[in-house]
N, CA, C and O atoms as CSV, one atom per row, in Angstrom:
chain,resi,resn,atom,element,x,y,z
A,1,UNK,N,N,-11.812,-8.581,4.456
A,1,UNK,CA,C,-11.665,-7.506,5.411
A,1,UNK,C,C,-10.228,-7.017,5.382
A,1,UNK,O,O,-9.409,-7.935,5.359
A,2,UNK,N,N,-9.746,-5.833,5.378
A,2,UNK,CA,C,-8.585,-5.140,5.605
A,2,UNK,C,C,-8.184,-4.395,7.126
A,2,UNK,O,O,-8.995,-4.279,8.044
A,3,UNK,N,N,-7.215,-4.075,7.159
A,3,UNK,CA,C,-6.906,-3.348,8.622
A,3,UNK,C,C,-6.238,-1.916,7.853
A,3,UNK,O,O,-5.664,-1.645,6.798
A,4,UNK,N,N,-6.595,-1.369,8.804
A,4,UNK,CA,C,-6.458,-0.021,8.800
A,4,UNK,C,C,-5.377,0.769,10.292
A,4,UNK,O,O,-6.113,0.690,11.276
A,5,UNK,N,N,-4.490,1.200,10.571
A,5,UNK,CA,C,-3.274,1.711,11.603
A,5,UNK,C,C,-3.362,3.293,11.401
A,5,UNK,O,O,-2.998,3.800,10.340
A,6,UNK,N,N,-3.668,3.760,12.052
A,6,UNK,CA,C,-3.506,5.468,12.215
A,6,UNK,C,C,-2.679,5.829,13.857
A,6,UNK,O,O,-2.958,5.526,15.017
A,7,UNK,N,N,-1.925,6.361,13.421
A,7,UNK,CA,C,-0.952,7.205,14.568
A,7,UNK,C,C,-2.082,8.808,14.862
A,7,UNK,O,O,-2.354,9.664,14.020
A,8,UNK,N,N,-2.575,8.749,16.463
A,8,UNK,CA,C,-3.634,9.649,16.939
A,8,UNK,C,C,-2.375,10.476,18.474
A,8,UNK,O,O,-1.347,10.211,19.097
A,9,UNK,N,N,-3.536,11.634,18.345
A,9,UNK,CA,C,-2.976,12.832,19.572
A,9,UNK,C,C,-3.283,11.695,20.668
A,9,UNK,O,O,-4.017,10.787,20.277
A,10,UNK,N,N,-2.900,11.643,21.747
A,10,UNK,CA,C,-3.309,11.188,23.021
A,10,UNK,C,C,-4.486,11.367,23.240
A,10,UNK,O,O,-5.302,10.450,23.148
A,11,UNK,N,N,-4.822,12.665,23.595
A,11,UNK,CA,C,-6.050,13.262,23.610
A,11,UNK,C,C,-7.223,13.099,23.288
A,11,UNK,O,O,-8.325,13.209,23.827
A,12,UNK,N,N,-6.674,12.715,21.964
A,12,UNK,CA,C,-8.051,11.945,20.780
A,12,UNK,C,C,-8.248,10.419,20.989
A,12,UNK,O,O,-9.404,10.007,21.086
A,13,UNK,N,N,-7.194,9.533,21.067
A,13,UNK,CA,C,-7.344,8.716,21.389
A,13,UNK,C,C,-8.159,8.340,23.061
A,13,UNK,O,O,-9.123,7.589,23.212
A,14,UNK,N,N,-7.558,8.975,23.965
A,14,UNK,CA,C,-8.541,9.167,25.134
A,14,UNK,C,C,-9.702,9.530,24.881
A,14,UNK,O,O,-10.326,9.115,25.857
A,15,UNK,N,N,-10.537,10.117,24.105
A,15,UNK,CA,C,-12.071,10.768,23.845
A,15,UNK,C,C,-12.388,9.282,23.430
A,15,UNK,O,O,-13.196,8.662,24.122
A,16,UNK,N,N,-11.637,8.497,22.035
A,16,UNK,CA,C,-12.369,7.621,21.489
A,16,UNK,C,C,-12.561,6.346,22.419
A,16,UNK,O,O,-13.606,5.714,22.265
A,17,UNK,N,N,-11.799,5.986,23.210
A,17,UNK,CA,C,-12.182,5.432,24.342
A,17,UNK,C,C,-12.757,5.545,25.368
A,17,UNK,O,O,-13.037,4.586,26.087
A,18,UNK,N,N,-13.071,6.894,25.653
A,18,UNK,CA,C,-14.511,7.183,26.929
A,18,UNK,C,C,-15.949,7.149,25.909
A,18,UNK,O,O,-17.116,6.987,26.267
A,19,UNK,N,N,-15.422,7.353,24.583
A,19,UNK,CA,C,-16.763,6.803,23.577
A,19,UNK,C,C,-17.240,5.701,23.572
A,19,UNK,O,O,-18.400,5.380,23.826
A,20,UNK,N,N,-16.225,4.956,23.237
A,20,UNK,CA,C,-16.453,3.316,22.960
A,20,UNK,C,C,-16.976,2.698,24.494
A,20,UNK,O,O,-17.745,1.740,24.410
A,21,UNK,N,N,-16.604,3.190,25.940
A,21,UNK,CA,C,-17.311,2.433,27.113
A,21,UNK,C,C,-18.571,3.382,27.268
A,21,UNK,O,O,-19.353,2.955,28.119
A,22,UNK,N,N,-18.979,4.610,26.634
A,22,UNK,CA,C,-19.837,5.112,26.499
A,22,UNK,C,C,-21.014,4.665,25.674
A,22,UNK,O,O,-22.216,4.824,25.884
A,23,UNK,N,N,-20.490,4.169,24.853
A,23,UNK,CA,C,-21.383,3.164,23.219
A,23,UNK,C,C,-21.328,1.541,23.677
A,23,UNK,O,O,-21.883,0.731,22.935
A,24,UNK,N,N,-20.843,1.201,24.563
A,24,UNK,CA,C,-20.891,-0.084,24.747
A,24,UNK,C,C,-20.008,-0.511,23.306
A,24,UNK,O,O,-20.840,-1.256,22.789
A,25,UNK,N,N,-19.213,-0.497,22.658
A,25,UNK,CA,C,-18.879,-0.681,21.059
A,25,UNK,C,C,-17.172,-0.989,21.319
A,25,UNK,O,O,-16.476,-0.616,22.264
A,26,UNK,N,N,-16.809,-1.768,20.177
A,26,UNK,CA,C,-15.580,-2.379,19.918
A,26,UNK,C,C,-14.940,-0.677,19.233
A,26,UNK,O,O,-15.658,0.289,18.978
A,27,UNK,N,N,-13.353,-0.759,19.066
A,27,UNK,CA,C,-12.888,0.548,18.673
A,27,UNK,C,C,-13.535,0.118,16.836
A,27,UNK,O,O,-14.062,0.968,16.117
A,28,UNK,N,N,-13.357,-1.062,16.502
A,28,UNK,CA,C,-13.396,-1.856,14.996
A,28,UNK,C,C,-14.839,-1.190,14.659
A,28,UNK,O,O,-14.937,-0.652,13.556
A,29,UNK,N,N,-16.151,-1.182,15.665
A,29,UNK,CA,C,-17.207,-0.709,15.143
A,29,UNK,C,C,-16.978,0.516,14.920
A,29,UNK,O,O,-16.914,1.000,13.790
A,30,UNK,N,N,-16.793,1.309,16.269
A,30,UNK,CA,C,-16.347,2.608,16.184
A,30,UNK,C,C,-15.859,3.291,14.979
A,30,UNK,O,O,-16.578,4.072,14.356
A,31,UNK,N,N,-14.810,3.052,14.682
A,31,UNK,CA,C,-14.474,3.311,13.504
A,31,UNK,C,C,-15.104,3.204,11.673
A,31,UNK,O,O,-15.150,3.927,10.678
A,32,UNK,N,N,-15.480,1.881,12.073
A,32,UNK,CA,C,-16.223,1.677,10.603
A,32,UNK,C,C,-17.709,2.902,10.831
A,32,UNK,O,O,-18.373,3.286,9.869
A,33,UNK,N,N,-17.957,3.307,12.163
A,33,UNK,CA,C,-19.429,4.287,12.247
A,33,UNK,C,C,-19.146,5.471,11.617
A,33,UNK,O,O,-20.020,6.009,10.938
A,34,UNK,N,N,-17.548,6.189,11.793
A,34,UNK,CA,C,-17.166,6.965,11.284
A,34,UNK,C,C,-16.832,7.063,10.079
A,34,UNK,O,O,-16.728,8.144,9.500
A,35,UNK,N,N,-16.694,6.326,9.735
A,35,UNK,CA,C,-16.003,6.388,7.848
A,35,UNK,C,C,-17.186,5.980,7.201
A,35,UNK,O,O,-17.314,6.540,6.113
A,36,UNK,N,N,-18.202,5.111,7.519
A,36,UNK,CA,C,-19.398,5.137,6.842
A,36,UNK,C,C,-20.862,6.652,6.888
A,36,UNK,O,O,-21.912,6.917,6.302
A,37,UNK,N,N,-20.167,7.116,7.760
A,37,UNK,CA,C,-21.177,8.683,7.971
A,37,UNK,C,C,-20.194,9.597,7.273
A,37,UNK,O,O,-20.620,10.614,6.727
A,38,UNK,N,N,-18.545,9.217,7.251
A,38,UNK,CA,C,-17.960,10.477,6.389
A,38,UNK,C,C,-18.556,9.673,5.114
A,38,UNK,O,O,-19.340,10.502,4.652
A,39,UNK,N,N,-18.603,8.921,4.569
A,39,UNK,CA,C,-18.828,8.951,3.314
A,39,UNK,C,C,-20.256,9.043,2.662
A,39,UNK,O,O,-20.487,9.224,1.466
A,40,UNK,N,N,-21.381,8.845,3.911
A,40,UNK,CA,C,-22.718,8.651,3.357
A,40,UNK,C,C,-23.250,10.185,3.444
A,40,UNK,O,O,-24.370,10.546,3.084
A,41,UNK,N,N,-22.092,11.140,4.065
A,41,UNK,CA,C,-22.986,12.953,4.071
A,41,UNK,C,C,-22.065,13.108,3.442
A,41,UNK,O,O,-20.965,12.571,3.571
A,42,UNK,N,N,-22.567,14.213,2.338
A,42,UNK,CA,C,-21.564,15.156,1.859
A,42,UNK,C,C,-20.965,16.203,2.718
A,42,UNK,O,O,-21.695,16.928,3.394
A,43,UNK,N,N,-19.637,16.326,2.730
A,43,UNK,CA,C,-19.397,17.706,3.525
A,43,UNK,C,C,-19.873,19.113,3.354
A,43,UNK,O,O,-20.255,19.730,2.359
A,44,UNK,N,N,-19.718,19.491,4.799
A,44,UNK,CA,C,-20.718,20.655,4.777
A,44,UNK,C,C,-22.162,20.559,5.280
A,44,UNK,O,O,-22.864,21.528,5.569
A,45,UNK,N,N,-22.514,19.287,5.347
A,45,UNK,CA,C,-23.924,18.977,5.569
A,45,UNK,C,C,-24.015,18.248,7.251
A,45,UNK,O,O,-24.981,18.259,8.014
A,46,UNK,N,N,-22.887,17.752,7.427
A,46,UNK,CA,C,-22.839,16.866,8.854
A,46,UNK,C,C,-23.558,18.234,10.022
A,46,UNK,O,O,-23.329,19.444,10.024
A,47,UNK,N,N,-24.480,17.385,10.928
A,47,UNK,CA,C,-24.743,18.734,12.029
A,47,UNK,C,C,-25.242,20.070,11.634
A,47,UNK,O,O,-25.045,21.108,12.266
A,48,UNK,N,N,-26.155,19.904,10.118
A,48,UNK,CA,C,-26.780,21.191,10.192
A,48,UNK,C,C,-27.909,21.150,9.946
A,48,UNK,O,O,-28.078,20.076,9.370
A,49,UNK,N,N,-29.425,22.001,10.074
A,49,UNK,CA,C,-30.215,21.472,9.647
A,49,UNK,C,C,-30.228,22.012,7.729
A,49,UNK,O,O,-29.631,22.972,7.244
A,50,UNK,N,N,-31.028,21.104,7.083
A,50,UNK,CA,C,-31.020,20.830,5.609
A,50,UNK,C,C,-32.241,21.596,4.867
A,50,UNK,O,O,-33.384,21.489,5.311
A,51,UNK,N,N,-31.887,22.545,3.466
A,51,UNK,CA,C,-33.367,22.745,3.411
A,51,UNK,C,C,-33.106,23.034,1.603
A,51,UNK,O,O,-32.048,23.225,1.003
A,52,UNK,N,N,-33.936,22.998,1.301
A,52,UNK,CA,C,-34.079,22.311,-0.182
A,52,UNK,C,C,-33.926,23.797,-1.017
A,52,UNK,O,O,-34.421,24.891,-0.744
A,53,UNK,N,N,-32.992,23.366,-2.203
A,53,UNK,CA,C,-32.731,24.907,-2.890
A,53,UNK,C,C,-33.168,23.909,-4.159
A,53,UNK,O,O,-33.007,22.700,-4.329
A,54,UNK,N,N,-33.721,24.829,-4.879
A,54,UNK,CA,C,-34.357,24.387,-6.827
A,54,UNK,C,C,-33.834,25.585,-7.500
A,54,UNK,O,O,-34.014,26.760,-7.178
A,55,UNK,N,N,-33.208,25.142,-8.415
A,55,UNK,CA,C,-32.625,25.932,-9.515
A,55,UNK,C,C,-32.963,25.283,-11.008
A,55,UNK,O,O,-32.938,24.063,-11.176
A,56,UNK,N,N,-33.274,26.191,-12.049
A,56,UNK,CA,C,-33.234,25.596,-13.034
A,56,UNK,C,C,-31.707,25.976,-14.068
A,56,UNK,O,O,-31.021,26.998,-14.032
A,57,UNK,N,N,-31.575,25.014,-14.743
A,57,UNK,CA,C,-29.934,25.582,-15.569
A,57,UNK,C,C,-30.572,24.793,-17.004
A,57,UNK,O,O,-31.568,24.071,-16.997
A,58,UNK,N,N,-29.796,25.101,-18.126
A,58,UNK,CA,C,-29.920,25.116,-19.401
A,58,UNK,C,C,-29.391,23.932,-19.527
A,58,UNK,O,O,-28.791,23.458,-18.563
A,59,UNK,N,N,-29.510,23.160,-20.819
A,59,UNK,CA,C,-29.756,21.370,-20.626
A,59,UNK,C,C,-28.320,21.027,-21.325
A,59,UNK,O,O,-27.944,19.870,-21.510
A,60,UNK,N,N,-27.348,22.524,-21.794
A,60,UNK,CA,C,-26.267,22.103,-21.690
A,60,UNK,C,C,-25.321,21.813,-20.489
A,60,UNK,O,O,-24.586,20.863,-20.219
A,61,UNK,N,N,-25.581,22.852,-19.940
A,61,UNK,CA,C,-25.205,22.954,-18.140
A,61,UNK,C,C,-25.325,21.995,-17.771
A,61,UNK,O,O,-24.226,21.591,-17.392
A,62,UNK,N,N,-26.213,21.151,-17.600
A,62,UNK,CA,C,-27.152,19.734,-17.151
A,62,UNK,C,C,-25.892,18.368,-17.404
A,62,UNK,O,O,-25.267,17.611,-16.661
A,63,UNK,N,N,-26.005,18.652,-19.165
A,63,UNK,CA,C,-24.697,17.386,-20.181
A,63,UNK,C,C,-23.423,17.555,-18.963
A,63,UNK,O,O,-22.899,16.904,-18.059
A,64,UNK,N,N,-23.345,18.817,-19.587
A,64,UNK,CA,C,-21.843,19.186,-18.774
A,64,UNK,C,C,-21.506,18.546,-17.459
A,64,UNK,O,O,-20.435,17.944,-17.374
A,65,UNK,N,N,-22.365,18.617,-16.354
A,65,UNK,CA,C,-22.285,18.058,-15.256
A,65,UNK,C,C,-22.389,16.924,-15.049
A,65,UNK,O,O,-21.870,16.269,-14.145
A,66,UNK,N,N,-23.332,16.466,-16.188
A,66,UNK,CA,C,-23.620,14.542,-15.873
A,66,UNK,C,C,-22.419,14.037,-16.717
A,66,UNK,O,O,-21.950,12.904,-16.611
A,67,UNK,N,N,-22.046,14.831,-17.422
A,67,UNK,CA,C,-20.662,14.237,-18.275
A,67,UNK,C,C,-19.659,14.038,-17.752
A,67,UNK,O,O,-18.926,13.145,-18.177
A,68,UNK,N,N,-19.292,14.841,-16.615
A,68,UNK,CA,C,-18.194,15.319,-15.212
A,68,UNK,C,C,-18.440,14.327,-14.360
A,68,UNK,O,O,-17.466,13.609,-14.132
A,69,UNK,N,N,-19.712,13.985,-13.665
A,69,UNK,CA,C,-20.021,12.838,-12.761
A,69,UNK,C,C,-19.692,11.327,-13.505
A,69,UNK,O,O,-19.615,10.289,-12.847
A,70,UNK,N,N,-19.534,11.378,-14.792
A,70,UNK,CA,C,-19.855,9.965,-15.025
A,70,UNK,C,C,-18.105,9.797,-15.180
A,70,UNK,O,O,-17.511,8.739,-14.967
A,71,UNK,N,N,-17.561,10.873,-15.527
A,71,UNK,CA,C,-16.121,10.811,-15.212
A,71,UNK,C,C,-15.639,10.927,-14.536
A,71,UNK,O,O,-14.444,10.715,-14.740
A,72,UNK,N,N,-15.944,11.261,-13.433
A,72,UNK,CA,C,-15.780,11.051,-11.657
A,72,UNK,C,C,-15.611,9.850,-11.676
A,72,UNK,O,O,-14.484,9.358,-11.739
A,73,UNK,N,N,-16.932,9.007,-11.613
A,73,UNK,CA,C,-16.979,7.557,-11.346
A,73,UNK,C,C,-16.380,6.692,-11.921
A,73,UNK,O,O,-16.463,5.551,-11.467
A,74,UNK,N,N,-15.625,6.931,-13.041
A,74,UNK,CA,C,-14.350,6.176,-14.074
A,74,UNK,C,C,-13.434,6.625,-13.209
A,74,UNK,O,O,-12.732,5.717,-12.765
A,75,UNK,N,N,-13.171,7.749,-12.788
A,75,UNK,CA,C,-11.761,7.821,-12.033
A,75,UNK,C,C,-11.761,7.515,-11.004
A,75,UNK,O,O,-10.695,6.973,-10.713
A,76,UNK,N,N,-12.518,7.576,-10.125
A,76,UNK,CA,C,-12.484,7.293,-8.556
A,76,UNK,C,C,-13.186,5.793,-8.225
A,76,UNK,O,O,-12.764,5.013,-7.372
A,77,UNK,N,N,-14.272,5.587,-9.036
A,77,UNK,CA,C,-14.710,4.217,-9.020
A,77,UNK,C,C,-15.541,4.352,-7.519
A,77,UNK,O,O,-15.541,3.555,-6.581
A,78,UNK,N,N,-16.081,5.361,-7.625
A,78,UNK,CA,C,-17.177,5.947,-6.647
A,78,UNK,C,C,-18.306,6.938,-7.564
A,78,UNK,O,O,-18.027,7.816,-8.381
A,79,UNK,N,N,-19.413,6.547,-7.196
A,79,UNK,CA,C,-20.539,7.612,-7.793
A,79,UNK,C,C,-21.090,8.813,-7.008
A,79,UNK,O,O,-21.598,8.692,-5.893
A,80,UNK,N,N,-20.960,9.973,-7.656
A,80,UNK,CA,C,-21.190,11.577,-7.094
A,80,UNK,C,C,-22.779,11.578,-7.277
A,80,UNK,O,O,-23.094,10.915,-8.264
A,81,UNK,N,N,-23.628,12.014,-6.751
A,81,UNK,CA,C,-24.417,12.378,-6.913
A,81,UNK,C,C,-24.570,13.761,-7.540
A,81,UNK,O,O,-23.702,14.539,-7.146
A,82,UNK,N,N,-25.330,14.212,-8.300
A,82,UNK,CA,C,-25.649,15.674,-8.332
A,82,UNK,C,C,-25.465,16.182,-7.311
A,82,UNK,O,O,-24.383,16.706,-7.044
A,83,UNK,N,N,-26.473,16.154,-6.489
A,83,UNK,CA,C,-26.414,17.006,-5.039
A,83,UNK,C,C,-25.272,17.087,-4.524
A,83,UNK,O,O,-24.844,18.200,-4.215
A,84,UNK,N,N,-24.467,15.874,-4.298
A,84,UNK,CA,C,-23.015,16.270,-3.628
A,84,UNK,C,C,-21.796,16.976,-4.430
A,84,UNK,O,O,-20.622,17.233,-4.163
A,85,UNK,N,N,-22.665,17.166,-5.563
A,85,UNK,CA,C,-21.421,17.748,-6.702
A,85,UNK,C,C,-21.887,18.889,-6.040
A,85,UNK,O,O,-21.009,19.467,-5.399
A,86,UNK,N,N,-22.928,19.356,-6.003
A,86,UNK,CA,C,-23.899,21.143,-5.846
A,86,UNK,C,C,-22.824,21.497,-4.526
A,86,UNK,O,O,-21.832,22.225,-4.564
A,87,UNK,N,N,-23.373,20.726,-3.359
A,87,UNK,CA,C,-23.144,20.903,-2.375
A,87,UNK,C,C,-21.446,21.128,-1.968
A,87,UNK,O,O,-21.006,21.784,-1.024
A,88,UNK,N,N,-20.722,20.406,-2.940
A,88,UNK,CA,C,-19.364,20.382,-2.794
A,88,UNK,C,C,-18.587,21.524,-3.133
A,88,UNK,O,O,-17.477,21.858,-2.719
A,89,UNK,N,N,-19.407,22.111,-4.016
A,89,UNK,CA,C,-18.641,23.230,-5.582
A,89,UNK,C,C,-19.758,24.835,-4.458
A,89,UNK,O,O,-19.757,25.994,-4.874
Protein backbone atom coordinates (compact mmCIF):
# COMPACT_ATOMS: atom_id res chain seq x y z
CA UNK A 1 0.00 0.00 0.00
CA UNK A 2 1.26 3.61 -0.69
CA UNK A 3 0.07 7.06 0.66
CA UNK A 4 -0.91 9.60 -1.31
CA UNK A 5 -0.87 13.89 0.30
CA UNK A 6 -2.75 16.44 -1.82
CA UNK A 7 -2.91 20.15 -0.69
CA UNK A 8 -7.12 20.96 -1.27
CA UNK A 9 -9.34 24.51 -1.35
CA UNK A 10 -11.00 24.58 2.10
CA UNK A 11 -14.09 24.40 0.48
CA UNK A 12 -13.41 21.13 -1.13
CA UNK A 13 -12.08 19.71 1.61
CA UNK A 14 -15.30 20.71 3.68
CA UNK A 15 -17.69 18.98 0.86
CA UNK A 16 -15.39 15.80 1.20
CA UNK A 17 -16.13 15.61 4.72
CA UNK A 18 -19.97 16.27 4.84
CA UNK A 19 -19.50 13.25 2.17
CA UNK A 20 -17.66 10.92 4.12
CA UNK A 21 -20.39 11.43 7.44
CA UNK A 22 -22.83 11.31 4.62
CA UNK A 23 -21.33 7.75 3.22
CA UNK A 24 -20.69 6.54 6.57
CA UNK A 25 -16.86 5.99 4.84
CA UNK A 26 -13.18 6.56 5.95
CA UNK A 27 -11.56 9.72 3.77
CA UNK A 28 -8.91 6.37 2.64
CA UNK A 29 -12.18 4.72 1.06
CA UNK A 30 -13.36 7.86 -0.19
CA UNK A 31 -10.69 8.47 -2.11
CA UNK A 32 -9.67 5.13 -3.50
CA UNK A 33 -13.91 5.42 -4.84
CA UNK A 34 -12.67 8.25 -6.75
CA UNK A 35 -9.61 7.27 -8.52
CA UNK A 36 -11.03 3.86 -9.22
CA UNK A 37 -14.27 5.49 -11.20
CA UNK A 38 -11.66 8.11 -12.74
CA UNK A 39 -9.94 5.34 -14.12
CA UNK A 40 -12.68 2.65 -14.82
CA UNK A 41 -14.85 5.58 -17.23
CA UNK A 42 -13.32 7.07 -19.92
CA UNK A 43 -13.64 10.79 -19.91
CA UNK A 44 -16.40 12.37 -21.29
CA UNK A 45 -18.59 9.51 -20.39
CA UNK A 46 -18.95 10.12 -16.40
CA UNK A 47 -22.87 11.37 -15.84
CA UNK A 48 -24.16 10.95 -19.27
CA UNK A 49 -26.44 8.70 -20.66
CA UNK A 50 -24.43 6.17 -23.29
CA UNK A 51 -25.54 5.04 -26.69
CA UNK A 52 -23.80 2.89 -29.12
CA UNK A 53 -22.18 4.39 -32.43
CA UNK A 54 -20.87 1.45 -35.27
CA UNK A 55 -18.60 2.51 -37.79
CA UNK A 56 -16.87 0.51 -40.21
CA UNK A 57 -12.98 1.63 -41.20
CA UNK A 58 -10.56 -0.17 -43.61
CA UNK A 59 -8.37 -3.01 -41.95
CA UNK A 60 -5.48 -0.70 -42.35
CA UNK A 61 -7.10 1.94 -40.14
CA UNK A 62 -7.92 -1.03 -37.78
CA UNK A 63 -3.52 -2.18 -37.78
CA UNK A 64 -2.92 1.39 -37.29
CA UNK A 65 -4.89 1.76 -34.15
CA UNK A 66 -4.22 -1.65 -32.58
CA UNK A 67 -0.56 -0.89 -33.37
CA UNK A 68 -0.95 2.62 -31.32
CA UNK A 69 -2.81 0.78 -28.38
CA UNK A 70 -0.33 -1.89 -28.04
CA UNK A 71 2.19 1.00 -27.84
CA UNK A 72 0.27 2.78 -25.39
CA UNK A 73 0.48 -0.16 -23.14
CA UNK A 74 4.49 -0.45 -23.53
CA UNK A 75 4.58 3.10 -22.55
CA UNK A 76 2.21 3.66 -19.91
CA UNK A 77 1.98 0.03 -18.74
CA UNK A 78 -1.83 0.51 -18.79
CA UNK A 79 -4.20 -1.02 -21.52
CA UNK A 80 -6.52 1.43 -23.81
CA UNK A 81 -9.26 -0.05 -24.98
CA UNK A 82 -10.51 0.76 -28.47
CA UNK A 83 -13.48 2.43 -27.20
CA UNK A 84 -11.57 4.70 -24.90
CA UNK A 85 -9.15 5.48 -27.67
CA UNK A 86 -12.68 6.45 -29.91
CA UNK A 87 -14.07 8.15 -27.11
CA UNK A 88 -10.90 10.07 -26.16
CA UNK A 89 -9.77 11.31 -29.85
Amino acid sequence: MSKLTVTIPDDLHQQIRDELERQGITTSQFIEQAITTFFEKPKGVRNMATRTLAFQVSEELLQRIKTFLARYEQIYHRKLSQKEFLVRI
